[in-house]
N, C-alpha and C positions, 0 to 999 in steps of 0.2 A: 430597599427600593432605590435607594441613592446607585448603582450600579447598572439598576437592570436595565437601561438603554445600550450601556455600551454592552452586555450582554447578550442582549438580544440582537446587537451588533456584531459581536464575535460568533455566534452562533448559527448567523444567515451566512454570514462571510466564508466561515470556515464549511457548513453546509453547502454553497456552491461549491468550493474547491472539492469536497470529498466525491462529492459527484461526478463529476467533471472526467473523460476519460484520462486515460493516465497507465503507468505501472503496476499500482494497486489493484486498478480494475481488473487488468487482463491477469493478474498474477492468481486473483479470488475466482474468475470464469473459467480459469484451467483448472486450480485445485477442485475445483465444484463437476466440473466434467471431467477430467481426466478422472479420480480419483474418487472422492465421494464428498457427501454433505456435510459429514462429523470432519473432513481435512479442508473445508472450505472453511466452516465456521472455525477451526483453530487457526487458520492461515489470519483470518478476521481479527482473531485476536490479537493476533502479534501484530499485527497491522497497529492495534488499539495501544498494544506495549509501544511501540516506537512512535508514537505523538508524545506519549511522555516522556522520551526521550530529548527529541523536539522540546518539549516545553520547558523541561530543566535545565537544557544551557540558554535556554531564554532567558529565562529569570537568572540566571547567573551570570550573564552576561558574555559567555563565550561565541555565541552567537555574532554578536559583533566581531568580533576577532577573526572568525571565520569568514564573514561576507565582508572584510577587509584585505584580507589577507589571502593572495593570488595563489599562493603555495599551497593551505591547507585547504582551500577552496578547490583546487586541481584533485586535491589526492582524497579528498570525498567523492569529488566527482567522476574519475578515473575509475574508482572502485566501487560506486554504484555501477558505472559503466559496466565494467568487465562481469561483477553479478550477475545482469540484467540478461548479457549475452551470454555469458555460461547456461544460465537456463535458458535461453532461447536453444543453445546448440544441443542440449540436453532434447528439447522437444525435436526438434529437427532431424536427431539422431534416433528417435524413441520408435523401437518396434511394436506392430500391430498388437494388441493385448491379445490374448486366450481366450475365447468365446467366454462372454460373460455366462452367470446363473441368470436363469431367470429372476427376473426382478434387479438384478444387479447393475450390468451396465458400464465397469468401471473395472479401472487396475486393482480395485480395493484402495486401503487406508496407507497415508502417510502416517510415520507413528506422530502424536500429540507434540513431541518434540520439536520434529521434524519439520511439521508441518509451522507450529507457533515461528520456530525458526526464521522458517521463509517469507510466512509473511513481515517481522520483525526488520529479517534485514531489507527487503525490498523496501521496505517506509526507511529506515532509518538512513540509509545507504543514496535516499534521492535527493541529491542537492537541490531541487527545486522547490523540496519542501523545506530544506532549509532556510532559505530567502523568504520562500511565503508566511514561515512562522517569524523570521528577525522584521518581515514588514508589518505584519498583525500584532507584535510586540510592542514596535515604537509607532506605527502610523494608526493605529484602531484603536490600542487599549492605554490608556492615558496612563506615562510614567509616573503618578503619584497614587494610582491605585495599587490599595497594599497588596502583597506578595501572597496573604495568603487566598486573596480575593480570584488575581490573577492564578494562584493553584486551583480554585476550585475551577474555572474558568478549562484551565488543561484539561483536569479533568472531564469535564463536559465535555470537551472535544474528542477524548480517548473513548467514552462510551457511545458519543457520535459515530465515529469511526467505526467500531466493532458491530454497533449494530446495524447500520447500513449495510455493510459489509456480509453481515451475517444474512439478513435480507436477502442481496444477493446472489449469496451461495445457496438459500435455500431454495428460491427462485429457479437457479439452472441447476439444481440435484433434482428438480420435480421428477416423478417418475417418466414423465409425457415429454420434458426436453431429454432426459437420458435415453429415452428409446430412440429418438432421432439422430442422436449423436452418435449411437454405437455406429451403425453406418455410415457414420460420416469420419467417426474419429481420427484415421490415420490422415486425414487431410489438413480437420482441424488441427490436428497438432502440429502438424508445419506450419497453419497457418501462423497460430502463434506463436512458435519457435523463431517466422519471419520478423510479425509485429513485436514480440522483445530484444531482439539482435536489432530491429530498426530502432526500439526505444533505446538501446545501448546506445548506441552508433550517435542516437540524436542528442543524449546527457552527456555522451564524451565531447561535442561539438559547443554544447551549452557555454554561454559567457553570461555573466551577472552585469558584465561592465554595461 
């Protein structure tokens, strides 16, 4: 019981940010429409992998080093960039799919790799979460809470993550937004080919200072 305030603090904290639109968001509404339900919810996942990620050089203190240091802080942020707009250009370029099956709706499946992949590196790759988790390290969670406290705490976060996430994708795979989308799709998918080449464009531009 000695923790659970700032728990219950790390929890609402890091729950607005998972909500909040962002990268993740748009990255889990395409895997979920373009594609299907099963490549949303693994996109989810990896989503869930890269908070632990996040969390480990928290707790080891690289985290610092990084939102110090102008260099490594560039060439995170460069290379979430260039990601972000890769797949933008990829949607932008993407031809009409082949009249879905009934009931279908969709390009079909990313493989489970593929898919955990993308979401993976979209999370790990955004330097804003970097920042967000080096502030929720030193300004929320009090340095003399032990380590393995603070691990469980990640944790929390990580199946935060996945499952909102998952939520999400289950949400825009429903049968009733997939029919809307087929007809709409070669649109939406420039749309968001736009909004991740702009999210690139605005993480290349990003300054911590």
């Amino acid at each position: 019981m000695t923790y659970l305030p700032e728990f219950l603090t790390v929890v609402v904290v890091h729950l607005l940010a998972v909500m909040s639109p962002g990268p993740d968001f748009v990255m889990i509404s395409r895997s979920s429409l373009v594609y299907s339900r099963r490549t949303g919810i693994w996109s989810a996942a990896g989503l869930g992998l890269g908070i632990l990620v996040h969390v480990t050089y928290c707790l080891v203190g690289i985290a610092l080093v990084v939102a110090r240091s102008p260099l490594l802080f560039s060439l995170l942020k460069f290379a979430g960039a260039g990601y972000l707009v890769y797949i933008g250009l990829k949607s932008l370029r993407a031809r009409p799919a082949a009249t879905p099956r009934a009931g279908d709706g969709n390009q079909g499946h990313l493989s489970v790799l593929a898919a955990v992949r993308l979401g993976f590196l979209t999370n790990v790759l955004n330097p804003k979460a970097t920042l967000f988790f080096f502030a929720l390290f030193t300004q929320v969670i009090n340095p003399g809470t032990p380590r393995w406290v603070q691990g469980l705490y990640g944790a929390e976060m990580s199946l935060m993550t996945f499952a909102w996430f998952a939520l999400v994708a289950t949400a825009l795979s429903h049968p009733a937004v997939k029919a809307r989308f087929v007809a709409l799709q070669p649109r939406l998918e420039r749309v968001f080919g736009v909004i991740l080449v702009g999210l690139g464009v605005k993480v290349a531009l990003f300054s911590h200072r």
